[in-house]
C-alpha positions in Angstrom: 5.0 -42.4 -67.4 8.4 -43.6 -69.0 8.5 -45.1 -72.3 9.6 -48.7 -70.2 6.6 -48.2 -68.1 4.3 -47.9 -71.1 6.3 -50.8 -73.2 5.6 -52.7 -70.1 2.2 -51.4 -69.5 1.3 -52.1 -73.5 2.7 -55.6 -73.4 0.3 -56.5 -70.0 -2.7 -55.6 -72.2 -2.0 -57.0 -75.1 -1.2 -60.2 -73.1 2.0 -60.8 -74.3 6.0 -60.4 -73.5 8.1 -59.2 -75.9 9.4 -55.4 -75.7 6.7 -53.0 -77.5 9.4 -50.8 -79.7 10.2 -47.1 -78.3 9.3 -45.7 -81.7 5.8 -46.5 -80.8 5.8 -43.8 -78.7 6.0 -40.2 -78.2 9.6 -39.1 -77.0 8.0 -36.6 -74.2 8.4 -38.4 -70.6 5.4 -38.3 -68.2 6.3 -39.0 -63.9 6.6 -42.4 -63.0 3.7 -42.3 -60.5 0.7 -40.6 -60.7 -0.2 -41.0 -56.8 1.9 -38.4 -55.8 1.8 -40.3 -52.2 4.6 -42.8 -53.7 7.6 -40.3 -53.9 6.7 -39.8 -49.8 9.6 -41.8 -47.9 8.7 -44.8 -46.1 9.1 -43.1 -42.7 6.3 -40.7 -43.8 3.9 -43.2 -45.4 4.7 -44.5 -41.9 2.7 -42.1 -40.4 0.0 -41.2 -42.1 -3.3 -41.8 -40.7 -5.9 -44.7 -41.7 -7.8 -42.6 -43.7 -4.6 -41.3 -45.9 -3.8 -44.6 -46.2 -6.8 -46.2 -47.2 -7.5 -43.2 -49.7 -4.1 -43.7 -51.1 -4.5 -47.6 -51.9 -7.5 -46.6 -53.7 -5.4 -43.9 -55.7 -2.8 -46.9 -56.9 -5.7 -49.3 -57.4 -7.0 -46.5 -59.8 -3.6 -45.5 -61.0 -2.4 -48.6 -61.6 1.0 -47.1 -61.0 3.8 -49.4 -61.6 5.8 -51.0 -58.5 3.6 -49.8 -55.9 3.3 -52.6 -54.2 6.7 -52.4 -52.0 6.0 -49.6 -50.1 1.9 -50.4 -49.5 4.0 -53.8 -47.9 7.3 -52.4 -46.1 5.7 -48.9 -45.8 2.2 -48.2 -45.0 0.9 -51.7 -43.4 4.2 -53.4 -42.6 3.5 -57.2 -41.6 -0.5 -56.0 -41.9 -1.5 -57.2 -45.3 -2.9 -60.4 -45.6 -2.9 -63.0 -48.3 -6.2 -64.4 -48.5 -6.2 -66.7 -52.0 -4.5 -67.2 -55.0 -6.9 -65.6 -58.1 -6.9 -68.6 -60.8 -10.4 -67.2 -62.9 -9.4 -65.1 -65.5 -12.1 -63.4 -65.6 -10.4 -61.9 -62.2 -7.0 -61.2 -63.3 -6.1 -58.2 -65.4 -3.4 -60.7 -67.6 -4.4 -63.8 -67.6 -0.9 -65.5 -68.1 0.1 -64.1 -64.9 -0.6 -65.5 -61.2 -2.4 -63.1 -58.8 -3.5 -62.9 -55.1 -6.0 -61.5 -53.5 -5.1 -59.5 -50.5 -6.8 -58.1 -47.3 -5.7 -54.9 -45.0 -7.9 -55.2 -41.8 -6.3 -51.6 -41.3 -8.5 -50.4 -43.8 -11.0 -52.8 -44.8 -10.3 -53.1 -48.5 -9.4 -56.6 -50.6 -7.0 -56.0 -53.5 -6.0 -58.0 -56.2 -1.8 -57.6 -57.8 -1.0 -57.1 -61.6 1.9 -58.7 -61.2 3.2 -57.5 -64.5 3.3 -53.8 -63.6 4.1 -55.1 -59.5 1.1 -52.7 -58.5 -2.5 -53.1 -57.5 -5.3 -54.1 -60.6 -8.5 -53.2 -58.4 -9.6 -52.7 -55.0 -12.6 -53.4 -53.8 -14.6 -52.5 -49.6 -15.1 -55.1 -47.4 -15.1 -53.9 -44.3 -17.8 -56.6 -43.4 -15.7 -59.2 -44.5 -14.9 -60.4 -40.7 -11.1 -61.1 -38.5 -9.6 -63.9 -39.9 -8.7 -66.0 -43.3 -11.1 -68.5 -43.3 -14.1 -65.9 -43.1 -12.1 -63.3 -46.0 -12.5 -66.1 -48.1 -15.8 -66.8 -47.5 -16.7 -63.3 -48.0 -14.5 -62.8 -51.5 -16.1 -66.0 -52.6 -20.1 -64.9 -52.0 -19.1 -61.5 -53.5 -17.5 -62.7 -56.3 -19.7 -60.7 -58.9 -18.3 -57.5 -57.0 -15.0 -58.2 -57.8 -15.3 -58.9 -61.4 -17.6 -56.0 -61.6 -14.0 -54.1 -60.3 -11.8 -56.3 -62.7 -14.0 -55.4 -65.6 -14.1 -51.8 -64.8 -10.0 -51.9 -64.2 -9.7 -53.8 -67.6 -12.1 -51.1 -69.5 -10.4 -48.1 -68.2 -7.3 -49.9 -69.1 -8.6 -50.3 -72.2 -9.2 -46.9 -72.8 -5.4 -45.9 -72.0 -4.5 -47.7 -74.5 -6.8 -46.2 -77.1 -5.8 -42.6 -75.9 -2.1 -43.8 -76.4 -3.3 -44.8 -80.0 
């Protein structure tokens, strides 16, 4: 990770949005991504079959790694991922100042929900049962809603937990 990354990456947790100071840091840079899948060109995220695909989204939604979201959009499901609400609990975002959405790839089957503040993906979570269209993605994120903040809270805790390594 790059000192910006981990300014920005402190400031998301700590809910606020001034600058954390470089000296709070260790000088020794770390790589960008830790899904190694991002450095891949678009033309090759392209290609890669539905199983890479879905096992990378997983990866960033673990990761957390910082502006993924471009090429899941342009790259890997282009025109394919759908916008199914706007997140407004808190309890569902990873900073609650920010405003999220909540995504579906019928590629793969799997919801998401942005961190807007590091432009990646805060948590994934299955629902290949979720059905074909909007109306019934909704439905399904809102009678599943304790699964998804069962993901939020475990995204939140292992964020927490950076941060105390980083300590």
């Amino acid at each position: 990770m790059t000192v910006s990354f981990i300014r920005r990456f402190v400031a998301l947790v700590l809910g606020v949005s001034m600058a954390v100071p470089a000296f709070a840091f260790a000088a020794e840079e770390m790589p960008m991504h830790m899904t190694k899948e991002l450095t891949m060109s678009c033309a090759a995220l392209r290609k890669l079959s539905t199983e890479e695909k879905t096992e990378i989204v997983e990866k960033i939604g673990h990761n957390m790694d910082a502006n993924a979201l471009r090429p899941i959009f342009r790259c890997m499901f282009p025109g394919n991922v759908k916008r199914v609400a706007v997140v407004t609990d808190n309890d569902l975002k990873m900073n609650p100042k920010d405003r999220e959405f909540l995504y579906f790839i019928p590629q793969t089957g799997q919801f998401f929900v942005t961190c807007k503040s590091m432009n990646t993906i805060a948590y994934v979570t299955n629902g290949e049962a979720a059905g074909s269209n909007r109306r019934e993605w909704k439905a399904y994120f809102q009678s599943n809603r304790s699964m998804f903040a069962e993901a939020a809270q475990m995204a939140k805790d292992m964020m927490q937990e950076m941060m105390d390594m980083m300590q």
